[in-house]
BAFI-3210 file (N, C-alpha, C; in Angstrom, 3 decimals, decimal comma, padded with zeros to 6 digits):
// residues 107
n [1|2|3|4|5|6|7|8|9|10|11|12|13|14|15|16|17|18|19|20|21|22|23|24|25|26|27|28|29|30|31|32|33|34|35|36|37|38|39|40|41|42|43|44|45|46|47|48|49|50|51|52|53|54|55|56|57|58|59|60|61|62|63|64|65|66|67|68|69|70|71|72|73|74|75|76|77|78|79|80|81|82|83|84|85|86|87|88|89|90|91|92|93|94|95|96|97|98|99|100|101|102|103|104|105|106|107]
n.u [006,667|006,018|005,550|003,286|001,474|000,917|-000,121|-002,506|-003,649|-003,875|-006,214|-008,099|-008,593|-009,711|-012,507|-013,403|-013,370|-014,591|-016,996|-017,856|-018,300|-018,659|-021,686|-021,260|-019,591|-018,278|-016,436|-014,162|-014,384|-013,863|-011,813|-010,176|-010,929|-009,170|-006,359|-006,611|-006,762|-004,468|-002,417|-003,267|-002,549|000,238|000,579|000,515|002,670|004,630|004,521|005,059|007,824|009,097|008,444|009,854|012,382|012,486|011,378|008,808|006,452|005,876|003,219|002,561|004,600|004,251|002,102|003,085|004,248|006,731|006,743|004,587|005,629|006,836|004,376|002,958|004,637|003,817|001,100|001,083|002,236|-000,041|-002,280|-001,447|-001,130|-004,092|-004,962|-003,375|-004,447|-006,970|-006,992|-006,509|-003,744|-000,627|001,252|003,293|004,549|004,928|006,904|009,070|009,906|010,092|012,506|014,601|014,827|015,713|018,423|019,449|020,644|023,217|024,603]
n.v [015,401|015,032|013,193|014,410|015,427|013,281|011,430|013,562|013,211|010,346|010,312|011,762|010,288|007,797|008,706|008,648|006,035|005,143|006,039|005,569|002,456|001,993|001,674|-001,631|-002,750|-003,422|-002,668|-004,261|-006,275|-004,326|-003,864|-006,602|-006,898|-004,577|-005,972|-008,125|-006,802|-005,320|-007,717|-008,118|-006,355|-006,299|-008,377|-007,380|-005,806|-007,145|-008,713|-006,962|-006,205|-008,505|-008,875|-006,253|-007,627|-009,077|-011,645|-012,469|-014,430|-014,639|-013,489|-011,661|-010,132|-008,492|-007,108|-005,028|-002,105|-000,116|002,143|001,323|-000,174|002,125|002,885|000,710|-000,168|002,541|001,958|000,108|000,889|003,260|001,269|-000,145|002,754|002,869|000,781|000,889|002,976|002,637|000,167|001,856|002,588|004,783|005,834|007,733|007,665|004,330|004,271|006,182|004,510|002,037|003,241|003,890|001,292|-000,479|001,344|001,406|-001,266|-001,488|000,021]
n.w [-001,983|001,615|004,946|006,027|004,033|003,028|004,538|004,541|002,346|002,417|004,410|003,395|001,297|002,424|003,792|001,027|000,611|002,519|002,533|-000,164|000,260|002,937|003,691|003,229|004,752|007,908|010,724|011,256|009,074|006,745|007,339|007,085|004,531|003,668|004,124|002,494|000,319|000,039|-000,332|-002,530|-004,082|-003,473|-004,905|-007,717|-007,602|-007,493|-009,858|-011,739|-010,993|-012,173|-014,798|-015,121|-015,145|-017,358|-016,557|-017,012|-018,525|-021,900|-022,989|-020,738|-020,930|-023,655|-022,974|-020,897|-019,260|-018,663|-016,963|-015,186|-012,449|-010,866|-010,336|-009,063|-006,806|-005,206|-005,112|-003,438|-001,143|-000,320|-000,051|001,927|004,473|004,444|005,376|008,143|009,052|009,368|011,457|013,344|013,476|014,288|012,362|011,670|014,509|014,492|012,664|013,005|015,600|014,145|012,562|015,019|016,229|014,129|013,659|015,834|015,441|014,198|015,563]
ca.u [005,610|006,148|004,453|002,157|000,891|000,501|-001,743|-003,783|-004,384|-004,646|-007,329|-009,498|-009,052|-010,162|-013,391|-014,105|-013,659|-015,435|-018,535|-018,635|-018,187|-019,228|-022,670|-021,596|-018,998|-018,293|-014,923|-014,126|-014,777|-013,148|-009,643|-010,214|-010,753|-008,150|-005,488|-006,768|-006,385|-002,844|-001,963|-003,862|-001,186|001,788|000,985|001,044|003,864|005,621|004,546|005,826|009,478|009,337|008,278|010,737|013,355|012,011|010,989|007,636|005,893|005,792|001,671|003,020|005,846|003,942|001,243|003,736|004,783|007,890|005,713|003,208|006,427|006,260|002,313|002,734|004,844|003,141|-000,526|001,238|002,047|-001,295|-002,831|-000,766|-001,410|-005,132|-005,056|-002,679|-005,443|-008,255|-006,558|-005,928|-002,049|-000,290|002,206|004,911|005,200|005,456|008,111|010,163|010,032|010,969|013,740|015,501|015,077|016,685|019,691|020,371|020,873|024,228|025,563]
ca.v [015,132|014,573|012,800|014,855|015,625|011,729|011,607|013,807|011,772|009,266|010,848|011,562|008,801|006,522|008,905|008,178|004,342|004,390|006,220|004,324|001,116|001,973|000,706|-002,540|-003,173|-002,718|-001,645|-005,804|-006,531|-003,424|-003,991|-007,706|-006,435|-003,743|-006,556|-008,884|-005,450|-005,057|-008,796|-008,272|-005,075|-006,848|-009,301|-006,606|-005,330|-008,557|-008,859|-005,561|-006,566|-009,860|-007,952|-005,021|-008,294|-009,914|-012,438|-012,697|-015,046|-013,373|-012,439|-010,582|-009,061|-007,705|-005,561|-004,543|-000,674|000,356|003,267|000,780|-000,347|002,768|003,201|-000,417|000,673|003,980|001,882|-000,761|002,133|003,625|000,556|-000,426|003,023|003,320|-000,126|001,247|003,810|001,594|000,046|002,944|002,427|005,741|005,530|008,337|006,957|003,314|004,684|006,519|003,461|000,967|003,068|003,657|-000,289|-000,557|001,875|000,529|-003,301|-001,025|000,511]
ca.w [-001,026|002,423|005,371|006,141|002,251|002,165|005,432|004,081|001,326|003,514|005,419|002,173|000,224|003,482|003,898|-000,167|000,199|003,684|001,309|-001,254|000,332|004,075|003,462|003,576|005,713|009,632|010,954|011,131|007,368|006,076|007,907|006,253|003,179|003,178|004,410|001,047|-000,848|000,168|-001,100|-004,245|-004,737|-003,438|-006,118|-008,731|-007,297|-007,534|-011,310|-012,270|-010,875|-012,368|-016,035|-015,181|-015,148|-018,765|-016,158|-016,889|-020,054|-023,455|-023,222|-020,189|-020,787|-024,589|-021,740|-019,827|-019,494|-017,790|-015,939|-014,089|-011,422|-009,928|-009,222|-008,122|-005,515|-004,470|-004,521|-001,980|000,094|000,005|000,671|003,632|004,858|004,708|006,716|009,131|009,580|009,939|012,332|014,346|013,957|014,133|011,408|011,836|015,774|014,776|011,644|014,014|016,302|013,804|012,120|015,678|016,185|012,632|013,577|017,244|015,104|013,672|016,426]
c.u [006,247|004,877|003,371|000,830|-000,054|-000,645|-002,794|-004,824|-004,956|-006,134|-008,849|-009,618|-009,928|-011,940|-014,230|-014,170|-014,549|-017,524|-018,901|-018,718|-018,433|-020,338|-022,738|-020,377|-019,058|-016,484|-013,694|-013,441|-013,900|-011,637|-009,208|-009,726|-009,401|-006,855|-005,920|-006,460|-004,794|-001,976|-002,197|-002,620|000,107|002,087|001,175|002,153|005,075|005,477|005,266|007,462|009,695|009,026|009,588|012,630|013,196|011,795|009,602|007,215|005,800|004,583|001,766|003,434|005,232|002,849|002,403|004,435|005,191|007,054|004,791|004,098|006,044|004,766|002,339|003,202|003,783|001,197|000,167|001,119|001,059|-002,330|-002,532|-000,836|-002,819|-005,557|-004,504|-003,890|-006,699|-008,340|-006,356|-004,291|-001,586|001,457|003,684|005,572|005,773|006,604|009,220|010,815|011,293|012,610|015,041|016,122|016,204|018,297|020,349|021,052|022,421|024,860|026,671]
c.v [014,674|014,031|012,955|014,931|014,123|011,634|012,252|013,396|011,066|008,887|010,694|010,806|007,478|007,342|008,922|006,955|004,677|005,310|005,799|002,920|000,885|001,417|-000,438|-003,596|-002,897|-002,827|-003,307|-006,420|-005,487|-003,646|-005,093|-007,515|-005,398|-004,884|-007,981|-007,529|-005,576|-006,510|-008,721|-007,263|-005,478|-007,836|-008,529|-006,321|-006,236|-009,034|-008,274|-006,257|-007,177|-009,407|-007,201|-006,095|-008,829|-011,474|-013,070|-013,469|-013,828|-012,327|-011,035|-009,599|-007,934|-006,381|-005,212|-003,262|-000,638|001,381|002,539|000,438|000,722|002,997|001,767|-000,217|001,842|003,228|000,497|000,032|002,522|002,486|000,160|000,836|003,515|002,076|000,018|001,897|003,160|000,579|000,818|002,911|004,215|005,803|006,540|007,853|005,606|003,548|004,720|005,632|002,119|001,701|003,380|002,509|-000,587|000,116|001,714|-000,758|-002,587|-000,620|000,257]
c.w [000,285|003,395|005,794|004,747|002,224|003,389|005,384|003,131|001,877|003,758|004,145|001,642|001,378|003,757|002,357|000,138|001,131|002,781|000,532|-000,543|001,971|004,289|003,891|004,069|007,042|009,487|010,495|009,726|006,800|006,435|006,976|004,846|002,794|003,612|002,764|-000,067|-001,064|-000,631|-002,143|-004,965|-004,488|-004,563|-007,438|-009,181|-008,062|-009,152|-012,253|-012,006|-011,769|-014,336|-015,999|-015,527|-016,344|-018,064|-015,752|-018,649|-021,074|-023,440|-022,068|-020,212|-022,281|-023,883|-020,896|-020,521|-018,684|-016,947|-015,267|-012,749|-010,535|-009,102|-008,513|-006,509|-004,579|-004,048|-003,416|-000,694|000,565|000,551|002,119|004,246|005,134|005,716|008,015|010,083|010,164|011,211|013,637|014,491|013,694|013,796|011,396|013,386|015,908|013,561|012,990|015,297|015,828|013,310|013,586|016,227|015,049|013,219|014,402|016,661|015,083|014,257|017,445]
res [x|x|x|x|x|x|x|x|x|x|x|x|x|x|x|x|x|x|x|x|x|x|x|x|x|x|x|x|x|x|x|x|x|x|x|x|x|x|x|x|x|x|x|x|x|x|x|x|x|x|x|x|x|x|x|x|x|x|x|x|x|x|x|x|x|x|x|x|x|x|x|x|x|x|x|x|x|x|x|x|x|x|x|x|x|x|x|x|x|x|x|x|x|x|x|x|x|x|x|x|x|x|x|x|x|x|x]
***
């Protein structure tokens, strides 16, 4: 998949949430909400590692499947880019931004 593939995702998956759940938000509330979304998945995220290390309690670590790390990852991503969107941020310009910031630190 590349970045385009995933913006299209993007694109549809942000005109399913904004249908199901347009109703009863405004543009305000939804950014809100998608920025509490994104913590709720970084904390997943952060569970999964902490499992993937046998660093999680026993009742844990007995639910825990080696295959949930990755989707944790891939639904941080997706979350942090359907907020990007909601935002209006335009995500391959501020990429290409940060990684020439990133590669000037090295030069």
């Amino acid at each position: 998949m590349d970045l385009k593939d995933l913006q299209k995702f993007i694109a549809t998956e942000d005109k399913r949430l904004e249908k199901y759940y347009g109703h009863r938000l405004d543009k305000e509330k939804r950014i809100l909400a998608g920025t509490v979304k994104l913590t709720e998945e970084l904390g997943e995220l952060a569970n999964e590692v902490l499992a993937h290390y046998c660093l999680q309690r026993k009742q844990k670590l007995d639910k825990h499947c080696e295959d949930d790390l990755p989707e944790e990852f891939a639904d941080v991503i997706i979350t942090a880019l359907l907020l990007a969107k909601a935002m209006d941020i335009n995500i391959e310009s501020a990429l290409e931004k940060k990684i020439k910031k990133v590669n000037e630190r090295y030069e």
